[in-house]
C-alpha positions as CSV (number, residue, x, y, z in Angstrom):
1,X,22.8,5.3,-13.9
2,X,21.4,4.8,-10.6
3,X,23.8,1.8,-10.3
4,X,26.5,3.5,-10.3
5,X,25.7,6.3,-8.5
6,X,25.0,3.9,-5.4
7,X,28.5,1.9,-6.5
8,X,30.2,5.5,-5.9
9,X,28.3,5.8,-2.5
10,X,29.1,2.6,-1.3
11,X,32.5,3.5,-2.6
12,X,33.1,6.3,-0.4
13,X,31.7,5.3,2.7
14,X,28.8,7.1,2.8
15,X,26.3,6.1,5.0
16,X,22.7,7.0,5.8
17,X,22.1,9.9,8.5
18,X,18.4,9.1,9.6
19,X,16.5,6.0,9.6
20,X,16.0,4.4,6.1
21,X,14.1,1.6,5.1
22,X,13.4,0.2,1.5
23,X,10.7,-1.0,-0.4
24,X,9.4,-5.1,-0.8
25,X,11.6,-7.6,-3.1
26,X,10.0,-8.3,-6.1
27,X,9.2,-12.0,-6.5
28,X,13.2,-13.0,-7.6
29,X,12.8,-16.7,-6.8
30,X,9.4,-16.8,-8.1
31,X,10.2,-18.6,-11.3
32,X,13.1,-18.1,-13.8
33,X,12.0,-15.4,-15.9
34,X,11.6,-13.3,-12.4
35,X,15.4,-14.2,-11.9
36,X,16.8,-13.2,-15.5
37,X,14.9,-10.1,-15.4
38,X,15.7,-9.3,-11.7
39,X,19.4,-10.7,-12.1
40,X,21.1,-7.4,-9.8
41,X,18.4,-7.7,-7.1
42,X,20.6,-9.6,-4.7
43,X,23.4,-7.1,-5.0
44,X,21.7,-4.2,-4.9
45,X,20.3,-5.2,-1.6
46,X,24.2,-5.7,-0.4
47,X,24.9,-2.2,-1.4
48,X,21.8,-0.9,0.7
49,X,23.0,-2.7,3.8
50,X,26.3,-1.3,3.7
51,X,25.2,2.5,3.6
52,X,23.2,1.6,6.5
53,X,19.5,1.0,5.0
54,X,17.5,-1.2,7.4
55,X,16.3,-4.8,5.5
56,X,12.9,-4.4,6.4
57,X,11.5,-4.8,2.5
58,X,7.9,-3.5,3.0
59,X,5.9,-1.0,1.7
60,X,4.2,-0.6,4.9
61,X,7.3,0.6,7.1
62,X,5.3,2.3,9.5
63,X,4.3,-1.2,10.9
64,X,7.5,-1.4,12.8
65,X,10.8,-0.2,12.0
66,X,10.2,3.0,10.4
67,X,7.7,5.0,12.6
68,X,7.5,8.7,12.1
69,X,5.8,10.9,14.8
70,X,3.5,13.8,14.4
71,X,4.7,16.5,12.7
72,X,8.0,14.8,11.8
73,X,9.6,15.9,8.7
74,X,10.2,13.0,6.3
75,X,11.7,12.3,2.6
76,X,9.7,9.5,2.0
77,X,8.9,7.9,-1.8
78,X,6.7,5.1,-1.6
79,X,3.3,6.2,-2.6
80,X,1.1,4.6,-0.1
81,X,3.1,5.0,2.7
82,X,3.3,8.4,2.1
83,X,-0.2,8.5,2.1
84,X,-0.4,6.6,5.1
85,X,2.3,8.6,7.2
86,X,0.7,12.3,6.0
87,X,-2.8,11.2,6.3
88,X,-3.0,8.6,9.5
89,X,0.0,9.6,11.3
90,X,0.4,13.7,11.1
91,X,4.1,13.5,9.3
92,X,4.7,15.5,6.9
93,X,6.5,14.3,3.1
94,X,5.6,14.8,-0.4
95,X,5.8,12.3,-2.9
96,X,9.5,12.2,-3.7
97,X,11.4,10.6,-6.8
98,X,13.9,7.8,-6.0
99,X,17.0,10.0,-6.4
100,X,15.5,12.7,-3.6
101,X,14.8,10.4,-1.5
102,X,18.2,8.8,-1.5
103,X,19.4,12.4,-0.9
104,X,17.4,12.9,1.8
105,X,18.9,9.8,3.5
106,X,22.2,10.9,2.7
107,X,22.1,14.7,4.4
108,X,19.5,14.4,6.7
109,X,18.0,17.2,4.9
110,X,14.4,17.1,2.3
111,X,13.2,20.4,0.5
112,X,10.8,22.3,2.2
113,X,8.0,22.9,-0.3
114,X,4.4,21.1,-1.0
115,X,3.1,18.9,2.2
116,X,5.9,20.0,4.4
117,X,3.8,23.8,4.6
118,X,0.5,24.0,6.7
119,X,-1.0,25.9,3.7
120,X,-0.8,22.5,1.3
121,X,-2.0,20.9,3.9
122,X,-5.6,22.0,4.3
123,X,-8.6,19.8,2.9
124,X,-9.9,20.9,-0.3
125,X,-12.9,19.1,-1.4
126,X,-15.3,17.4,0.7
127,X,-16.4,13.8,0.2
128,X,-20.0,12.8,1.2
129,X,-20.9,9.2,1.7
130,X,-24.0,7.5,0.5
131,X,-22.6,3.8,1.1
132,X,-24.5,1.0,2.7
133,X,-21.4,-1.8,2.7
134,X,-17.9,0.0,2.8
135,X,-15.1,-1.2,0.5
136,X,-12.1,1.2,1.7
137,X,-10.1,0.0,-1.1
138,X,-12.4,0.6,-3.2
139,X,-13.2,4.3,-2.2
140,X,-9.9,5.1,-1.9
141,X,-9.3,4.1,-5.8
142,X,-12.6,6.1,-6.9
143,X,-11.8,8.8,-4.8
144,X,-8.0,9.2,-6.1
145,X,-9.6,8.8,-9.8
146,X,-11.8,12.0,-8.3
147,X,-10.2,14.3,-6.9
148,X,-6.6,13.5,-9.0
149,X,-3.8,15.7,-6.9
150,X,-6.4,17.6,-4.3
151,X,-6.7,17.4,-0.5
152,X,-10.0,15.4,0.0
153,X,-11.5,15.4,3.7
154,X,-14.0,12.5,4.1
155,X,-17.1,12.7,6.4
156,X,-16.5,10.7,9.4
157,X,-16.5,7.3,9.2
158,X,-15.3,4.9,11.7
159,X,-12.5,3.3,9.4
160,X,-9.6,1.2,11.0
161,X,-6.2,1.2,10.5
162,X,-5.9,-1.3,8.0
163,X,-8.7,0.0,6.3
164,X,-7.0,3.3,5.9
165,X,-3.9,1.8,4.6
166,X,-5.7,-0.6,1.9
167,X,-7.8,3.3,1.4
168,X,-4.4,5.4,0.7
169,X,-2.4,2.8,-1.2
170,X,-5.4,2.6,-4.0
171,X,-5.9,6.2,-3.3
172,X,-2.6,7.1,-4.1
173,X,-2.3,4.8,-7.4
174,X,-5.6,5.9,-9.4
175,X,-4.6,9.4,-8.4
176,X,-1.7,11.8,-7.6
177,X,-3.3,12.4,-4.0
178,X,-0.9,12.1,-1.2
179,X,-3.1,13.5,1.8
180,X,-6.4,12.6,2.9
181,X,-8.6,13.9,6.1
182,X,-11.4,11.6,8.0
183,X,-13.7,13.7,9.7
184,X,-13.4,13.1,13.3
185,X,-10.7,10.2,13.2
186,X,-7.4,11.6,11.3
187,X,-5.0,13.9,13.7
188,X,-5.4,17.3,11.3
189,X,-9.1,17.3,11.0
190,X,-11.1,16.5,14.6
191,X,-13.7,18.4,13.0
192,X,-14.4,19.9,9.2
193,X,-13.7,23.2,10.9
194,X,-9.9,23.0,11.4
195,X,-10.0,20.7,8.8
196,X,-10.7,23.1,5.6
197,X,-9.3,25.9,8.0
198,X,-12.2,27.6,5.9
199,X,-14.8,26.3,3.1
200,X,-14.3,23.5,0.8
201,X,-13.8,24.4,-3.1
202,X,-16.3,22.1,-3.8
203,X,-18.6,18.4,-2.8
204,X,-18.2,15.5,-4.3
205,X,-20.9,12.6,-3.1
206,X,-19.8,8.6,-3.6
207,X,-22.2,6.3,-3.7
208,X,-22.9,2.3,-2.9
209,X,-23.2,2.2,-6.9
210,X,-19.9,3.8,-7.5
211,X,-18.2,1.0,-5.2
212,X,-19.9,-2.0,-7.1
213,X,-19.3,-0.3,-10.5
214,X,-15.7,-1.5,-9.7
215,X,-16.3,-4.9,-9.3
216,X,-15.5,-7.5,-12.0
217,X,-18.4,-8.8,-13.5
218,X,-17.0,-11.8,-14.4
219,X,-15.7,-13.5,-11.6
220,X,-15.2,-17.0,-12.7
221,X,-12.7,-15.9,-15.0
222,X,-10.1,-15.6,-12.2
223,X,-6.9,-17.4,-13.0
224,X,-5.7,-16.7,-9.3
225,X,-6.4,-14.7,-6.6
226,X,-4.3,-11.8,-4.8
227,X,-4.5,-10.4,-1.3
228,X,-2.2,-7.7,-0.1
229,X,-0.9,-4.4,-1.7
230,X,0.1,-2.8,0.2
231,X,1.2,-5.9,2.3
232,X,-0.6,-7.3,4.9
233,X,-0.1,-6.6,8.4
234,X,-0.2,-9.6,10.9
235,X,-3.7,-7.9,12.2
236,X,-5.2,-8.6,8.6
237,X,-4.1,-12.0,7.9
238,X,-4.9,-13.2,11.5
239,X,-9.3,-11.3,10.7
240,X,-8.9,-13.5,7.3
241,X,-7.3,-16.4,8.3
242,X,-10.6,-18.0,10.0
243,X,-12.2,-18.2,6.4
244,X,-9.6,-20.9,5.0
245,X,-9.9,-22.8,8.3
246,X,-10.1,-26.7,7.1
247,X,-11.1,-25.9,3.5
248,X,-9.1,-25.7,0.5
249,X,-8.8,-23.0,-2.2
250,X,-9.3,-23.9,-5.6
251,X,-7.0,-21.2,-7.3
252,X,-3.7,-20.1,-6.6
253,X,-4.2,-17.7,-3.7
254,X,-1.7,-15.3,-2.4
255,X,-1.1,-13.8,1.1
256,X,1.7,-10.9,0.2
257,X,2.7,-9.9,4.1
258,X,5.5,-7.8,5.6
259,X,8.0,-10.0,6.1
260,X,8.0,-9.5,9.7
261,X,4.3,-10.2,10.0
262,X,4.8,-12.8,7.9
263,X,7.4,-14.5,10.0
264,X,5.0,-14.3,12.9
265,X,1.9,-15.3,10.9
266,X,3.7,-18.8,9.7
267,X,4.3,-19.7,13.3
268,X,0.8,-19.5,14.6
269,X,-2.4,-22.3,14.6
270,X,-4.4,-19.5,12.1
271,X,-1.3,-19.0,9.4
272,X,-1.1,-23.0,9.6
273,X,-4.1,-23.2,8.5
274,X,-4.2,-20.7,6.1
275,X,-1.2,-22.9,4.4
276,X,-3.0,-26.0,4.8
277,X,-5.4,-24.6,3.0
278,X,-3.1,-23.8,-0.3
279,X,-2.5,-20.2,0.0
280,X,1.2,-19.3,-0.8
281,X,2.6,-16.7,1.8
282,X,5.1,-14.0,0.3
283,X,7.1,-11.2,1.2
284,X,7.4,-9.8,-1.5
285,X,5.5,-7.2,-4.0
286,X,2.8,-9.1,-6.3
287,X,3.0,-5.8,-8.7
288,X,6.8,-6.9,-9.5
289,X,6.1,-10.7,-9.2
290,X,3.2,-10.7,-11.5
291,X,4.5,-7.8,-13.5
292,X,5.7,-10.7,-15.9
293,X,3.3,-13.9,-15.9
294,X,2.5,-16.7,-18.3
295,X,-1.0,-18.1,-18.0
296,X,-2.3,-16.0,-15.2
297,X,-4.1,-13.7,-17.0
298,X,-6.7,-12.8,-14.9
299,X,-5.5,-12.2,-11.3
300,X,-7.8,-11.2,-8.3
301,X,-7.6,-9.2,-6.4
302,X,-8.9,-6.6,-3.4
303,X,-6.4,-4.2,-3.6
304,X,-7.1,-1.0,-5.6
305,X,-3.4,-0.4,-5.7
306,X,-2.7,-3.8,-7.2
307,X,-6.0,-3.7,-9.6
308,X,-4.6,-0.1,-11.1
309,X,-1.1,-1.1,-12.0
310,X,-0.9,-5.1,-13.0
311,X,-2.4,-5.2,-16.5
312,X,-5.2,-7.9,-16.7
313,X,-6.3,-7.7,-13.1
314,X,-9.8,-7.5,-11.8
315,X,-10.8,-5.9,-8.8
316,X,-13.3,-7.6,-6.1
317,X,-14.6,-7.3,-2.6
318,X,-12.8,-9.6,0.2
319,X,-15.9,-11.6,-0.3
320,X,-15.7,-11.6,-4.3
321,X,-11.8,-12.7,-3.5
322,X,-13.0,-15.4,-1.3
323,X,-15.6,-16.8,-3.3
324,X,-13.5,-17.1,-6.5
325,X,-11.1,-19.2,-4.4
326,X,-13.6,-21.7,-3.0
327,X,-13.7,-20.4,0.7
328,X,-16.9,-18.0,0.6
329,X,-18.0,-17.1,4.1
């Protein structure tokens, strides 16, 4: 159905009226059954670029081509980076289905309702810390099992930017949460204050133990290993890339980068390395690649988005992820 409906767009002429970018490919020339499976994805991209989407192909738009301001109204659909533009960036957009955000695109126009309204937008619940080594990724997936569809505001913690995208993408898979406040750091909470815009409904405390509880405890089961969902940014691959320096890994090992950043990456004496050391570089989304698999059962990974939606996956610390493939620090 939603074939044809873009077939009639493309059809008439239609084009885009605001900036519009789409989502990663999913792994089509990864191996044959990705191709059978994926057989329309060449066309479908075709049919974007003529209505005037931009080929970026990343879940993490807000990188570089698609960069909404504070207080922007957006239609966005992509669950992290909705996370990521209401929570880090002060935009405003729900969680939209795939048909209103196309509509949104077309007109210009999104329904004003849910995150768009300063009432929704107010924390909720507030998370204490009680954590000795942080694992955003991890947090983010314990916290989004928490708090399921709530407004969580986090005590201040010094957290960077890829560490609150890696937070928000596993955030807003073991969850329905698609807004987050840091005490002190986010742009709608310099202080708890303005923050709740009253009192929290309740306190919820997470602990160094609830972060490890998430670890696999069988590491040397890994059949590969996965880094990168959301995708990594060229900031993150370039801090990791000095651990596969002149080694090699002994599992499959994926770097899954915005294609930009991974264009850059390739180019440079650190993403050399990083391929001399075995690891594959893609562009594209390992949940769709790996969605089908034969004997890869038991992929690795950092991500809490990728841990919560590929069946079989265990989740690790960086440092778990490294030590499985033979390049511990």
């Amino acid at each position: 159905g939603n074939y044809n409906i873009l077939e009639q767009i493309v059809s008439d002429g239609i084009r885009v009226k605001v900036p519009t970018s789409c989502n990663p490919r999913p792994g089509y020339d990864l191996n044959i059954i990705n191709r059978i499976l994926l057989g329309k994805q060449n066309y479908l991209e075709r049919c974007l670029q003529k209505i005037g989407v931009m080929p970026n192909y990343s879940c993490v738009c807000y990188d570089s081509v698609n960069v909404p301001a504070f207080g922007d109204r957006l239609g966005w659909a992509e669950s992290s980076a909705v996370q990521f533009a209401n929570s880090v960036l002060g935009a405003r957009t729900n969680r939209n289905t795939i048909n209103i955000d196309m509509c949104s695109a077309l007109t210009g126009v999104t329904p004003e309702f849910g995150y768009l309204l300063d009432e929704n937008r107010r924390g909720q619940l507030m998370v204490k810390l009680e954590i000795d080594r942080m694992d955003a990724s991890a947090l983010g997936y314990i916290l989004g099992q928490k708090v399921v569809d709530k407004v969580p505001v986090v005590e201040h913690y010094p957290f960077t930017r890829v560490e609150l995208k890696n937070m928000g993408g596993a955030m807003a898979a073991s969850g329905g949460v698609a807004l987050f406040h840091i005490e002190g750091l986010t742009p709608e909470a310099p202080d708890l204050k303005t923050a709740f815009d009253g009192k929290p409904e309740s306190t919820i405390t997470i602990t160094q133990k609830d972060l490890d509880d998430l670890r696999t405890r069988r590491p040397e089961r890994a059949t590969s290993v996965v880094f990168g969902c959301p995708q990594m940014t060229y900031e993150e691959a370039m801090d990791l890339s000095g651990q596969f320096k002149g080694k090699k890994v002994r599992l499959p090992t994926w770097f899954c980068m915005i294609p930009e950043a991974k264009a850059r990456f390739e180019k440079t004496e650190q993403g050399i390395g990083v391929m001399e050391a075995g690891v594959a570089i893609y562009d594209h989304c390992p949940l769709t690649a790996l969605s089908v698999r034969i004997g890869n059962k038991h992929v690795l990974t950092s991500s809490g988005k990728c841990f919560y939606y590929l069946k079989g996956a265990d989740y690790g610390t960086t440092d778990d992820c490294l030590e499985a493939c033979g390049v511990e620090r």
